[in-house]
N, C-alpha and C positions, 0 to 999 in steps of 0.2 A: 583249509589254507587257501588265500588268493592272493597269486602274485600278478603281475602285468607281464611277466616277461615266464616264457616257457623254457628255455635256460635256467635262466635264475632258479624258477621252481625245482628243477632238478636239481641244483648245485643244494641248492637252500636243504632238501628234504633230505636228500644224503647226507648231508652234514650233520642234521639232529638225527639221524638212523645211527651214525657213527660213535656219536655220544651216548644216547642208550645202550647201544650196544657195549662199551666199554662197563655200563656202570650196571646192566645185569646179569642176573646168574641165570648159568643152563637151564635150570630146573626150575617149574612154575611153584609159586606160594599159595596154597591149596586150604580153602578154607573146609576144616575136618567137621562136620556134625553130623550127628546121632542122635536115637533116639532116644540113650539115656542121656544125653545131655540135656534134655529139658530140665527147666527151675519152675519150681509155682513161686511166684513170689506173692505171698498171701494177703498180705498188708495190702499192696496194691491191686489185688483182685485179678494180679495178669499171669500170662507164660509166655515164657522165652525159650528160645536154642541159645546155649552157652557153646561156644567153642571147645571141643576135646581140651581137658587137662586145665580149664581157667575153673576160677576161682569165685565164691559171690559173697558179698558184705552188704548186709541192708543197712539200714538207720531212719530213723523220726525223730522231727522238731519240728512244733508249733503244724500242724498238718502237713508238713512237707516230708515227704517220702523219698529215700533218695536206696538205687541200688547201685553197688559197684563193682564191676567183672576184671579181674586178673588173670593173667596168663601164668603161665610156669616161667622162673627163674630166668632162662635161659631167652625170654622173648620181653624183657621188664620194658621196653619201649610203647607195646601196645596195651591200652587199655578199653573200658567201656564203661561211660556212668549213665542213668535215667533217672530222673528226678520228675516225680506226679505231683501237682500241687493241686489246691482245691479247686474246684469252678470258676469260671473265669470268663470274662468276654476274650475272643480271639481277634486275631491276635493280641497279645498282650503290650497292656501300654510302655513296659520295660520289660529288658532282658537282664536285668540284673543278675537272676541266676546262673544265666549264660556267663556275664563276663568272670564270677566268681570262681566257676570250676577250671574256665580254662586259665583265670591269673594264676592256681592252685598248681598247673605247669606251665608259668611264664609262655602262655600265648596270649599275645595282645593283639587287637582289630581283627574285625571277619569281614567280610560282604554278606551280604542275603537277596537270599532270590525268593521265588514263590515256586512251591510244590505240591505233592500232595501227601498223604498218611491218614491210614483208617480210611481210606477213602473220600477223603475230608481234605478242605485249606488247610495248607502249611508250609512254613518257612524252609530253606536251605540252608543253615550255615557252614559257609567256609572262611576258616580261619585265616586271617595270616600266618606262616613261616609251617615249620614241620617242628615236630616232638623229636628231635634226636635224629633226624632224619624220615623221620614216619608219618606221612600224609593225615590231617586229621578233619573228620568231617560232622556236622551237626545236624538235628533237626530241634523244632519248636510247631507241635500242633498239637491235637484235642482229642480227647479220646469222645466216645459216641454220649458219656452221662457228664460230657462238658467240663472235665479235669484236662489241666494244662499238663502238656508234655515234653519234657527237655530230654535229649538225647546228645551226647558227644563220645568219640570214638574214635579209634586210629582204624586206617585200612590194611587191610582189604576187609577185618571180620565186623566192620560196622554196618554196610549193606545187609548182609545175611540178617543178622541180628533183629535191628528195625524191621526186617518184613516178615518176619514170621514170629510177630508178638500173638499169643491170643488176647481174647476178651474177657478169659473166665482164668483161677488160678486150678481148677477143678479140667478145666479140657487146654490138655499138652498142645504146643504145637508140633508138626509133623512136616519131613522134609520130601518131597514130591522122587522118589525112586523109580528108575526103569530096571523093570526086568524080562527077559527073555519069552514070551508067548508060544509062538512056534518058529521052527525052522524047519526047512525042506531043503531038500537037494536039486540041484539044477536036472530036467528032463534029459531025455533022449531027444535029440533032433536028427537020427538018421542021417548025419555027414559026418566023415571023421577024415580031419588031418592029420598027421603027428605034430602039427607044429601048434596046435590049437591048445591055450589055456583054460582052464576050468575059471578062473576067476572071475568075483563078477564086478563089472567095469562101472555100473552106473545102474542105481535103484530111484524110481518113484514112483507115485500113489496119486491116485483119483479117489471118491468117496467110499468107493467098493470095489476097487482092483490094486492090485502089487503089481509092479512093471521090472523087471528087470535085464540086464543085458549082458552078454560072454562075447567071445571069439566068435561064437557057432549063431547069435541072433538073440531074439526077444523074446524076453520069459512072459506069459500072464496069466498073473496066479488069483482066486479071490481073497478077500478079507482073512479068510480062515487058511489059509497055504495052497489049497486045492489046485493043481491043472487048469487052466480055461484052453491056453495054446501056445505052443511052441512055432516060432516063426522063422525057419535059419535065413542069415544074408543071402543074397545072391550071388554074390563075389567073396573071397577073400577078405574080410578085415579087422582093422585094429581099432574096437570101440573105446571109446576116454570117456561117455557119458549120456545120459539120456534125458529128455523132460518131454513133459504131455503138452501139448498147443491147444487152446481154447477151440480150435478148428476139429479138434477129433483125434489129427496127428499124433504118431511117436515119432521125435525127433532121435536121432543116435549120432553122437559125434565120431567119427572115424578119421585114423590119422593117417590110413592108405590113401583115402581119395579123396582128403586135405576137402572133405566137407561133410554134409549132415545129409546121412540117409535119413529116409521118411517112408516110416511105415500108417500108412492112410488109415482112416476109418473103418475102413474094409477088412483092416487085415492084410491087403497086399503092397508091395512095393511100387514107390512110386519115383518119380524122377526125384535124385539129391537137391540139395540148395546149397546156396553160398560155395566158396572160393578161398582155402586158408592156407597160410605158411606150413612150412613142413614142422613136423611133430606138432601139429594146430587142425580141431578146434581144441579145446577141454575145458570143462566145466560150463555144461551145456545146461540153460534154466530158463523158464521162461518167465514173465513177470505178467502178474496180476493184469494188465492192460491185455495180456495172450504175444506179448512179442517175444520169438525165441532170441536167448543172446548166447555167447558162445565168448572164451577166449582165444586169440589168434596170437601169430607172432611173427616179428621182420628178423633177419637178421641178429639187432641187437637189442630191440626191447620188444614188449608181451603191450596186447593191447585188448579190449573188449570189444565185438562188435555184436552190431544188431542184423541176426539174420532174415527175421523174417517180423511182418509188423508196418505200422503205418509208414515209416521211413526208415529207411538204412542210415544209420549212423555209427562212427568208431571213435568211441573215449582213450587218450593215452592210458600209459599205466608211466609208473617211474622205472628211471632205465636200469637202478642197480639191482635188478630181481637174478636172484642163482635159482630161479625154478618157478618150474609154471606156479601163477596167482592162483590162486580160488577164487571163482564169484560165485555170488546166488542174489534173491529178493528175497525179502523180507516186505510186508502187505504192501509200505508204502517207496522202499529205498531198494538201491543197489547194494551190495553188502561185498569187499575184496578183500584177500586176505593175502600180502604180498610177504615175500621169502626175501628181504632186503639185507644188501650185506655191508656192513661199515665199512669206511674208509679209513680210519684207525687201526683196528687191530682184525678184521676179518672177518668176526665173527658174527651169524645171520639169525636176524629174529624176524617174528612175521607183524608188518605191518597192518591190523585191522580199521578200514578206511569205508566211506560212504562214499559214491560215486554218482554226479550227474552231467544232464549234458552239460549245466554253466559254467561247471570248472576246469580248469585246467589239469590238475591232477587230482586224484580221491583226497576228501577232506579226512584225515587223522582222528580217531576215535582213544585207540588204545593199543596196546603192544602186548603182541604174546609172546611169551620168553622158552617158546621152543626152535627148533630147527625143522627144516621140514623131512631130518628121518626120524622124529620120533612123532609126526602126525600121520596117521595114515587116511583118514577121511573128518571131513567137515561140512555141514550143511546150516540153514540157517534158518530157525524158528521164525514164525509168521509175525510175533511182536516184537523179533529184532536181533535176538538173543543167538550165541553160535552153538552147536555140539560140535563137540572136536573127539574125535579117536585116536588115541593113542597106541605107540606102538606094545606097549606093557598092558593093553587091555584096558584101562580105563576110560570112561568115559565123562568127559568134562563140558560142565555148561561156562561156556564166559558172557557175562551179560556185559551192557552197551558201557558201564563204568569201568569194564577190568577183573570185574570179581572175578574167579575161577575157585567153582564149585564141584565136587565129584556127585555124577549121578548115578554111576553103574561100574563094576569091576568085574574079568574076566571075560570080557568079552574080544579076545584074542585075537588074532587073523580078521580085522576086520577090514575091508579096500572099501568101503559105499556106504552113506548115508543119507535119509531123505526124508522129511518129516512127512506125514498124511495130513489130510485135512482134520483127522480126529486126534493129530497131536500125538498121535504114535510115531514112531521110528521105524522106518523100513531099512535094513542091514542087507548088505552082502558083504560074502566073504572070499576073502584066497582062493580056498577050496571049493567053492563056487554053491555053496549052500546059502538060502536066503531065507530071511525072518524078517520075526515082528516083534519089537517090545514095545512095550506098551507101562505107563505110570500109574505105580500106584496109588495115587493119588493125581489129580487134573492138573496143572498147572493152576496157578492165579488162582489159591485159594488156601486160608489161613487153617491148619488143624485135619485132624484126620475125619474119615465121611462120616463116623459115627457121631452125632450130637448128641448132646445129652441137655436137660432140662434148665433155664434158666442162663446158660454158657450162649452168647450169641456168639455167630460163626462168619466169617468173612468170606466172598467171593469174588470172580470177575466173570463178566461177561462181554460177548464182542460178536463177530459176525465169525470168527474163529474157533469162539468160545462158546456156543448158541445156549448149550445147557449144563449144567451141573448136578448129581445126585449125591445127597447125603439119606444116612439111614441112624435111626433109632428104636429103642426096646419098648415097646408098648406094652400094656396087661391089658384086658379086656375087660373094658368098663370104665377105662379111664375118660376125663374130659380133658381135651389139649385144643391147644391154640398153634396157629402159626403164622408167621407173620416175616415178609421179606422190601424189604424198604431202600431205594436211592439215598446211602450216606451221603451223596454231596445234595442234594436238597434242590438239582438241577429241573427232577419233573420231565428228564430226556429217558433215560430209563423204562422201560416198560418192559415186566416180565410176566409170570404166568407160574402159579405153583399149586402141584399137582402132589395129592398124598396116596398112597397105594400101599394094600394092607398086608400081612404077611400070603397072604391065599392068591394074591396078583392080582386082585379088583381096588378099582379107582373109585374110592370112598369120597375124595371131597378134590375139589378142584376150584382155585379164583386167580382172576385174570389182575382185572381193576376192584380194587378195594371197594365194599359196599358202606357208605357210609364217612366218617371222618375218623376214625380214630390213629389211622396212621396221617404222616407229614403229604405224603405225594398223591394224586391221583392216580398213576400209576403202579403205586404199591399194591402190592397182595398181601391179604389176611384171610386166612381159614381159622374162621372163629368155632370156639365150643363143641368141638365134634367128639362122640364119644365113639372108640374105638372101641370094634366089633370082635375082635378075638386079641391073645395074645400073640407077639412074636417081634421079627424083624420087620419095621417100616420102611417106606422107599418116600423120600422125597427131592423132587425132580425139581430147581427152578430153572424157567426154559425161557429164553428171550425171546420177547416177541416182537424190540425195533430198541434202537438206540445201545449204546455201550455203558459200560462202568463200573465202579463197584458196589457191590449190595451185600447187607448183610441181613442174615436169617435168624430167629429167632423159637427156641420149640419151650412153650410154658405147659404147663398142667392145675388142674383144679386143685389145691390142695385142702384138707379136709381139718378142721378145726372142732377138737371137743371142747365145750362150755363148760368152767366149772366154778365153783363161789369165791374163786378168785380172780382178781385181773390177771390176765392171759396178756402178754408181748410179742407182739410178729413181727418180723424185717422181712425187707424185698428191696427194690431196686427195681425203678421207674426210666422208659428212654423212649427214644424212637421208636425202636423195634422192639419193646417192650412195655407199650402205651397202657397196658391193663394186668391187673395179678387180682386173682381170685381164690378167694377163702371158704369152702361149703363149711356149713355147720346145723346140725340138725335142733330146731326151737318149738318151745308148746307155745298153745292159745294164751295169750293175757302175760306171759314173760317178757319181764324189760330189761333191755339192754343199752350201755353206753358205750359208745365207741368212737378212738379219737385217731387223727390220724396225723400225723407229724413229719413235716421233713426234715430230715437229717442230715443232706449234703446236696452241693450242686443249686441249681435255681428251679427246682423243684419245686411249685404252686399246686399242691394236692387238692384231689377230692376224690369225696368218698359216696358211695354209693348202696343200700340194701337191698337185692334185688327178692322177690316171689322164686317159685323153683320153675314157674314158666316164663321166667322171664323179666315181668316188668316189674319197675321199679317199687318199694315201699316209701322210701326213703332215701333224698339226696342232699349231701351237702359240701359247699367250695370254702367257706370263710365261716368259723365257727364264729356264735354268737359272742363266747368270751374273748373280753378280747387282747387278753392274754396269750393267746393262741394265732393272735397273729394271722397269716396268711392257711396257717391249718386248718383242719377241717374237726369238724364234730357232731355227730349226730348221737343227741343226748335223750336218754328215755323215751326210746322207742319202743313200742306195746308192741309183739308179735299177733299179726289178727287168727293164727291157724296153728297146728300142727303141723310139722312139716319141714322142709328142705329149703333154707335159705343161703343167699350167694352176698359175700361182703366182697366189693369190687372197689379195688385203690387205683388211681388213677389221676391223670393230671387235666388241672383247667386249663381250658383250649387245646387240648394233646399238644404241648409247648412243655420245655424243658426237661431237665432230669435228673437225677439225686436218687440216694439211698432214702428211704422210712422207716418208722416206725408205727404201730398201729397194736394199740391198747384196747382191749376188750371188756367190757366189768358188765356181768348179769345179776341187776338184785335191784 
């Protein structure tokens, strides 16, 4: 929001505080998924999460694929359709699909923006008007073997939906849970008042420390719960919060002497800083640049200031707040979360806002439709996102649209939350005990860590996010591939993947691709390794400069018996999928014809015969009939040996993607 008048801004944001508040209910609308909620939908080769208790209806015409998700009875307002059609340049020169489904409930005109999906270009659609009152929202992009994708849905369960499709209808996707690690109890600091609470007031984390703080001083614990040192106040005080300073510093917010003790690098006390209203600072964070900020208060409104940092500066906040704001940073923003109370009828919801110096007031993001006695702590993920604790034990993530998703239950008595650099959560509680949960599963990334053959797997990487491990079941003797690739085709990307065997030894490792066979230079491929024993694999991709998403790919040799018939294989050609290999064991003077066809997508095959060390016998991109079109064939070929040969499908110029076919006839 920017107005010209600082007045007005207040009257203005009160006003719509007031209308919202009239028109929601107490209780958040909580998008429910599980893990039997996954769907394979098989036709289209994908996975979804279905919302608890919805419903799904497929259908085909003329290659167009369409699935449909219903809710139960009692919610007929929301729905969800996705419709795959075949290969396609992007964007699509019409939307005609689009306008169909949504005239199908009298929505007419949208806007569109540019987004992304799959980690790929893609459209935004936003419709005009609502479904019955029910926000509805669209995409249009491309999945990785170049099928178009149409997506429309009502909210809030259409986000969820969209980003946790997989790539395989064979590997589920899976919803990223925290659970409980450890927790320890607060030390002994050898001072006792009776007026001293065990509670702990304000947690947070450096790479390999837990910081936390009480009545009595400063916890620091390592990674694993351990003791390092209990540090008591010197004085009497009442902490509200704690954050780490780029400088070494622990800062502590205290609302005795209405400033921020500072426990030094050392370990010991040093002189306070800053100067705050009574019951001020709270919510004490420091932001990426190392500036600590704090909230403060006058009389009649709550404001942010910057305590320490290249300049002191103080942001308003809005005047109608019935309780202290929340702030924190997130990598690049201010993030507040204010307690605003209508002017209509009373009732107070928390406004979630982005705050910089050029505005007048935090610009409006979204609304959360609790009160602040049923939150008891909130902190805010490094790519934007909030955790919020509830008073009934749950734990909910609301992302930057309003989704509110549950991550965790039972987690009761909870006063502190703060994320680590590894994306864990550091907790305290009431009773003054502190923990660690931790996901099981990473953030930013599609399906659980197990891969499996054939099923590519989505990731994200970031300076947040530096590495990801997925694992898979190897036998001993297999030959696999692996292969991790820039879906957007930017070339900014650069990662490094690392395979490790079940016995904890680094079998194979590539940074930059050798060769062309993937799209980027950047890409990694660990070609043809044959794995040394059976068991559980580890594979690590680790960035090594730039962000984004990538996906991974785990193939295997499969083994092909010849027999006086023609033999049919399918596979499925892509990015991350640039080669599929066929063993088959042939005698001296044996002729073989083998053709290879594509099936779907823009697929321009070739085919190739390799020797069992390697080089070629036989290549071919455009068979000589030319019937055959843009396929491939390599007709009557004389085997020169005994021995172990590799039939390798593959595409000319490692460009496009499609399903095949591949015919085999020995005689």
């Amino acid at each position: 929001m920017r107005f010209t008048s600082l007045l007005l801004s207040f009257a203005l944001f009160a006003f719509a505080t007031g209308i919202y508040a009239q028109e929601t209910t107490p209780e958040a609308a909580l998008v429910e998924r599980h893990a039997d909620a996954a769907y394979a939908w098989i036709e289209a080769n994908l996975g979804l999460l279905v919302p608890a208790g919805w419903t799904a209806e497929t259908g085909s015409h003329d290659g167009i694929l369409t699935l449909s998700l219903r809710p139960p009875e009692d919610s007929a307002n929301a729905f969800f359709t996705i419709i795959v059609t075949p290969a396609a340049a992007f964007p699509p020169a019409q939307l005609d699909i689009l306008d169909q489904v949504l005239a199908e409930r009298n929505l007419t005109g949208y806007s569109v923006s540019n987004t992304g999906w799959f980690g790929d270009n893609a459209l935004a659609i936003n419709p005009h008007g609502t479904l019955n009152g029910a926000a509805v929202q669209g995409r249009v992009g491309r999945l990785p073997d170049h099928r178009i994708v149409y997506a429309l849905g009502t909210t809030p369960d259409f986000m969820p939906i969209i980003h946790h499709i997989t790539l395989d209808d064979v590997y589920m996707p899976e919803v990223m849970t925290y659970s409980l690690t450890w927790s320890v109890s607060s030390p002994e600091f050898g001072v006792v008042y009776d007026t001293l609470q065990p509670r702990i007031a304000g947690t947070a984390a450096s790479a390999d420390r837990v910081f936390a703080v009480t009545q009595q001083g400063v916890i620091e614990l390592d990674f694993n719960g351990g003791l390092i040192g209990a540090y008591p106040f010197l004085n009497p005080s009442t902490p509200t919060g704690i954050a780490l300073g780029s400088d070494g510093n622990i800062y502590v917010g205290d609302i005795v002497c209405r400033c921020l003790q500072v426990l030094g690098a050392n370990r010991r006390w040093a002189e306070p800083v800053g100067s705050f209203g009574a019951n001020a600072p709270a919510s004490v964070f420091s932001m990426p640049s190392g500036a600590i900020y704090a909230v403060d208060r006058s009389d009649d409104a709550y404001f942010l200031r910057a305590v320490t940092g290249e300049r002191a500066q103080t942001l308003p906040l809005n005047f109608n707040a019935t309780a202290s704001p929340f702030a924190g940073a997130s990598d690049s923003e201010i993030v507040v979360v204010e307690w605003l109370q209508s002017f209509i009828d009373d009732s107070v919801a928390g406004a979630v806002s982005v705050l910089d110096d050029r505005a007048l007031l935090p610009d409006l993001r979204f609304w959360l439709p609790y009160s602040p006695g049923q939150v008891t702590a909130i902190t805010i993920n490094p790519e934007g996102w909030l955790a919020i604790a509830l008073q009934d034990g749950t734990l909910i993530r609301a992302d930057i649209d309003g989704t509110l998703t549950p991550l965790a239950d039972g987690l009761t008595g909870l006063s502190s939350l703060n994320f680590a650099p590894s994306g864990d959560l550091v907790i305290g509680r009431e009773d003054g005990s502190i923990g660690l949960i931790s996901s099981s599963a990473p953030p930013d990334r599609t399906g659980s860590i197990t891969i499996v053959p054939f099923a590519p797997v989505q990731g994200r990487l970031s300076t947040h996010m530096p590495e990801q491990r997925w694992q898979f079941v190897g036998e001993a003797g297999q030959v696999i591939t692996l292969a991790a690739t820039d879906l957007m085709r930017r070339d900014v990307l650069d990662m490094r993947l690392r395979l490790t065997a079940p016995s904890g030894a680094v079998i194979a490792e590539n940074d930059d691709q050798q060769g062309i066979a993937l799209w980027g230079d950047y890409d990694s491929y660990i070609s043809s390794v044959t794995l040394p024993e059976s068991g559980l694999y580890t594979v690590d991709v680790d960035r090594i400069s730039g962000d984004g998403t990538y996906t991974l790919a785990l193939t295997v040799d499969r083994n092909l018996a010849m027999e006086d018939q023609a033999i049919t294989l399918t596979g499925a050609l892509s990015d991350v999928i640039p080669i599929d290999r066929w063993v088959f064991q042939g005698q001296r003077g044996q002729i073989i014809t083998v053709t290879l066809r594509a099936e779907s997508g823009d697929l321009d095959p070739m085919l190739t015969i390799l020797l069992s060390d390697g080089r070629p016998l036989a290549r071919n991109d455009d068979a000589a009939d030319p019937e055959l079109n843009r396929n491939s064939q390599l007709f009557r070929i004389e085997l020169p040996r005994d021995g172990t040969y590799i039939l390798e499908a593959s595409r000319f110029n490692f460009t496009g993607a499609g399903n095949y076919s591949m015919v085999v006839f020995s005689g």
